[in-house]
C-alpha positions in Angstrom: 91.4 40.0 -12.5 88.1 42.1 -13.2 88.9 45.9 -11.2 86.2 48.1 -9.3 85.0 49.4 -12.4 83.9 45.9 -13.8 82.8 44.9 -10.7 80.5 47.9 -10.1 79.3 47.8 -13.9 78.4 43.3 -12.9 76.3 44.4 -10.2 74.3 47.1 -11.7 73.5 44.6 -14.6 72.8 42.2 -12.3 70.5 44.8 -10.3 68.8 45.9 -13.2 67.7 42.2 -14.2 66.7 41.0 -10.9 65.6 43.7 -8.5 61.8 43.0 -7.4 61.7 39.4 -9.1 61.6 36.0 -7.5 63.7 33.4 -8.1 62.0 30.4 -9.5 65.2 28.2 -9.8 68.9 28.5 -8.3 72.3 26.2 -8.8 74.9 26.7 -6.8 77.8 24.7 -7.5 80.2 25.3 -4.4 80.7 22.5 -2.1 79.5 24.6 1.2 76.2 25.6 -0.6 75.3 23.2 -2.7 72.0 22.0 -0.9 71.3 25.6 -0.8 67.9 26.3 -2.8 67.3 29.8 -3.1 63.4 29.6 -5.0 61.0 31.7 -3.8 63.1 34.6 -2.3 62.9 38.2 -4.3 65.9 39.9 -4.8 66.3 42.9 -2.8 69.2 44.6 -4.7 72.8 43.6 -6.1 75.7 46.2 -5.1 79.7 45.9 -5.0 81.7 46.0 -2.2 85.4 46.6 -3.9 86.2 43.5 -6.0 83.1 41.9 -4.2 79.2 41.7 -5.5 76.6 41.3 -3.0 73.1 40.0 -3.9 71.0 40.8 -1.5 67.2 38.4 -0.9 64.1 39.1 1.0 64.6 36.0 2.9 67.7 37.8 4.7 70.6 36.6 3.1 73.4 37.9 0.8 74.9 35.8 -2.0 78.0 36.7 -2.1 80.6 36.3 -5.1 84.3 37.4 -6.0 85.4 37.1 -9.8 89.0 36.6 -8.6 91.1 36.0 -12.1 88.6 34.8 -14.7 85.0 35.2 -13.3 81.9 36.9 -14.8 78.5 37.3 -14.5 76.3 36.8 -17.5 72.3 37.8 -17.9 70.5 36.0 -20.2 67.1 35.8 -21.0 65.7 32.3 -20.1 65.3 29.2 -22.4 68.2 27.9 -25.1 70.7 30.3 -23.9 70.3 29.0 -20.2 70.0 25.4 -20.7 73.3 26.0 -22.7 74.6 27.5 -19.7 73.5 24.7 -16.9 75.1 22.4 -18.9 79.0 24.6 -18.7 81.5 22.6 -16.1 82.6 26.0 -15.6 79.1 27.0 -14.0 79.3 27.8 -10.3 76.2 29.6 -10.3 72.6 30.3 -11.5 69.9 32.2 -10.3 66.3 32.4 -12.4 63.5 34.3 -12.6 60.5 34.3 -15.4 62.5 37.4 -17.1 66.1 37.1 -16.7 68.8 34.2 -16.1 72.2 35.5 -13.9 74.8 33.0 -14.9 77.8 32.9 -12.8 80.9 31.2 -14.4 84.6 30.5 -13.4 83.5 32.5 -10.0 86.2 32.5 -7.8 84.2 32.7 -4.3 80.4 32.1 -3.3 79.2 31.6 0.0 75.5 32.6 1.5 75.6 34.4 4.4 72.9 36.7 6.7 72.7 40.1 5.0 72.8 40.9 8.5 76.7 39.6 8.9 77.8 40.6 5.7 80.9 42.4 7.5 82.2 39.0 8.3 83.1 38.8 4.0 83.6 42.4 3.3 83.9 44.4 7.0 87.9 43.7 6.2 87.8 46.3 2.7 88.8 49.7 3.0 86.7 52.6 2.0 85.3 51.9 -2.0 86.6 53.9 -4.6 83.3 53.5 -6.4 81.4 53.4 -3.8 78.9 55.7 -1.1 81.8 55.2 1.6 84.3 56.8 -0.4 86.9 58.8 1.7 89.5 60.3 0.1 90.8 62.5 3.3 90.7 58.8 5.4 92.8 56.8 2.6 94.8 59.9 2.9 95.5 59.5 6.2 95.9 55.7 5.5 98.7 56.4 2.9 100.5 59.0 4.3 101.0 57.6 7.6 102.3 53.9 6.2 105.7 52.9 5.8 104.5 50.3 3.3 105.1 51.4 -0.3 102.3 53.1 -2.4 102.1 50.6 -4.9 101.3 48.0 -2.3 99.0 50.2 -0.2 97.0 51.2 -3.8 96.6 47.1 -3.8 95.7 47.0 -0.2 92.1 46.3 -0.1 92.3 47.0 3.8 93.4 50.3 2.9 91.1 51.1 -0.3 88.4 48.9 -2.5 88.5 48.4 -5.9 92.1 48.8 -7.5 94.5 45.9 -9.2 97.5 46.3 -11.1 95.7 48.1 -14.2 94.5 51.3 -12.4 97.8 51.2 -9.7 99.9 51.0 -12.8 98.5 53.8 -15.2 97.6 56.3 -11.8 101.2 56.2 -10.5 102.8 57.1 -14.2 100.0 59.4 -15.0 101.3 61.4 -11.8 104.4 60.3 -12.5 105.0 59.0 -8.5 107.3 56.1 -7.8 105.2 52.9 -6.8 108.2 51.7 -4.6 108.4 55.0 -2.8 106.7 54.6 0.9 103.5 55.9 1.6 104.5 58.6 4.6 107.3 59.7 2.4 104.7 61.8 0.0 103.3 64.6 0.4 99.4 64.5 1.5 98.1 67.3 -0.9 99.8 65.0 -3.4 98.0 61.5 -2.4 95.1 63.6 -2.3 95.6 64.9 -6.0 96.1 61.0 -6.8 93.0 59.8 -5.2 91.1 62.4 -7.4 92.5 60.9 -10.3 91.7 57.7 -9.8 88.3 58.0 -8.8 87.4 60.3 -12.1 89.2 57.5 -14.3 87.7 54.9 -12.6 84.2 56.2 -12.4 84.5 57.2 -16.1 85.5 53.3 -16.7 82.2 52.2 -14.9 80.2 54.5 -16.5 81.1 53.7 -20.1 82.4 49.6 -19.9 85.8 50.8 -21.4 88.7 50.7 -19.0 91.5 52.7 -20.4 93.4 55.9 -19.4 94.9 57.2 -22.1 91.9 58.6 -23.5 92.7 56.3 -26.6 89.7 53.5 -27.3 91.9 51.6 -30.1 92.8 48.4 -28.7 96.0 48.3 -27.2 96.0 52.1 -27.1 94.4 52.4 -23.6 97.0 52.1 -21.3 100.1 54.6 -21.1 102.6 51.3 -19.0 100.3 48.6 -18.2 101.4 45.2 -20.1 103.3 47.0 -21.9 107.0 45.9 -20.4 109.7 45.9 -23.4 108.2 48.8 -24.5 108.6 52.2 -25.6 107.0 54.7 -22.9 104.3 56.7 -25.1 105.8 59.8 -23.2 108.9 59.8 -22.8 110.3 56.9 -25.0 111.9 55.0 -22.4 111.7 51.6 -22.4 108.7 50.5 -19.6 109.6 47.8 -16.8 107.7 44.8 -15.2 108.8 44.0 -11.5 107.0 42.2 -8.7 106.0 44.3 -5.4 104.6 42.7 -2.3 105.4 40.1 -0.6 105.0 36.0 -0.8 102.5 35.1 -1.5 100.9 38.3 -1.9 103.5 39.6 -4.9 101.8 41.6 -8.0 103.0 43.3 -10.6 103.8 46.5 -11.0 104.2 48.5 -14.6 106.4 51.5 -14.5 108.8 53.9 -16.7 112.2 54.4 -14.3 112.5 58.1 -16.4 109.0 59.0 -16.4 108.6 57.7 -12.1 112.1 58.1 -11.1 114.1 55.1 -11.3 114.0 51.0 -11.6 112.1 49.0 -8.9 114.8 47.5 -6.0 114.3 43.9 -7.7 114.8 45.3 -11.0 118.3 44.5 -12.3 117.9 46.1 -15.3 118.2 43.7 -17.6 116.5 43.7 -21.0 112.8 43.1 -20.9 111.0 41.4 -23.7 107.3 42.7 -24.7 104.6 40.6 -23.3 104.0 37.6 -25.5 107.1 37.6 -27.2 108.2 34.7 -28.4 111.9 33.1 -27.4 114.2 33.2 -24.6 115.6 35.7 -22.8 114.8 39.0 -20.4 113.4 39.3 -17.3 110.0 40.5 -18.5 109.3 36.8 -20.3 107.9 35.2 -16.7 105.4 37.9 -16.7 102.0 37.1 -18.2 99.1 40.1 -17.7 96.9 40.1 -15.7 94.2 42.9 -13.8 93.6 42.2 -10.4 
């Protein structure tokens, strides 16, 4: 699942093609707005909330959107490209103008609401990693006084917007913290140290369109745990584990080296983990597909 980084990077393309520019022909292919006809309205602006993009009209409402596992937003400029597009069974939407075409495919949400009630689809989200509200004392504060564990608060998007499993994975080796260790149990000048991190990496990731924390850009060189179960850790040699965290039907996946963080996860039983995509029968690591969310 697209992260923050992506997200934010969607709606600043999306921003930059549309901002001032009327829409001369929409298709919204979602049962609860499909009579919805958005020609004639000017887009005010396009910004992310989290995981969430928000386009913003003049006639005082918000599409709204979530990419969930497979979604994107694509700009193209109008004619053969877009007609190619309309005709996709994987379209869910399209908004037009004279200069640019924003195609929305395998979109996991869309709704219209009033840009005045937009809280009622994001007011839930936490403060946003990339984002003006940022807060790193407040998620702090969030952290350190949760019994939950830190790699299910990092997911919580109640308690901050923007990560999945890529970023929660790589930040918690990086500073080498336990994911299944609870959040009041660290030390607040640490979580504060951690938050840093992740919003440097992550606003480096938006900045550039590469997502990767190594520092490496060859591919399947950018991550130090992340899909990389059945592995040998790149720092200490170890080999790297794949457990769920959370609970039904909320469970994600968590990357981790037990030497590197401090030990197995509770369901781990430490049997031998295939690589992703290996081929055959066998370890624990073989149910495990990846996946960003």
């Amino acid at each position: 699942m697209p992260e923050g980084d992506t997200v934010h990077r969607t709606a600043d393309r999306l921003h930059r093609a549309l901002e001032g520019a009327v829409v001369e022909r929409s298709d919204l292919r979602w049962p609860s707005i499909a009579d919805a006809d958005l020609r004639g309205a000017t887009t005010v602006e396009v910004v992310a909330r989290g995981k969430h993009v928000l386009h913003r009209l003049d006639s005082g409402t918000t599409l709204h959107s979530h990419l969930r596992m497979e979604g994107q937003w694509r700009v193209e400029h109008p004619g053969p490209d877009t007609e190619r597009a309309l005709r996709r069974r994987d379209l869910r939407a399209a908004v037009l103008t004279s200069s640019w075409s924003a195609i929305g495919l395998r979109l996991g949400m869309l709704d219209l609401v009033l840009t005045a009630r937009e809280g009622e689809v994001v007011g839930h989200l936490g403060p946003d990693v990339l984002g003006p509200d940022w807060d790193p004392d407040e998620v702090t504060r969030r952290v350190t006084g949760s019994t939950a564990l830190v790699g299910d608060l990092l997911l919580d998007q109640r308690v901050l917007a923007g990560v999945g499993t890529f970023w929660a994975s790589e930040l918690l080796f990086i500073e080498r913290v336990h994911p299944w260790t609870p959040g009041r149990d660290l030390d607040p000048e640490r979580v504060r140290a951690l938050l840093e991190r992740l919003h440097r990496l992550m606003a480096a990731a938006a900045r550039t369109g590469w997502q990767g924390s190594t520092g490496i850009q060859r591919a399947g060189e950018e991550a130090y745990v992340h899909a990389r179960s059945g592995r040998p850790c790149r720092r200490c040699g170890d080999t790297v584990r794949v457990a769920m965290t959370g609970t039904a039907p909320r469970e994600r996946t968590m990357f981790s080296c037990p030497t590197c963080q401090g030990g197995l996860a509770p369901t781990d039983d430490g049997r031998p983990q295939r690589p992703l995509g290996a081929s055959g029968r066998g370890g624990s690591g073989d149910t495990y597909r990846r996946g960003r969310a």
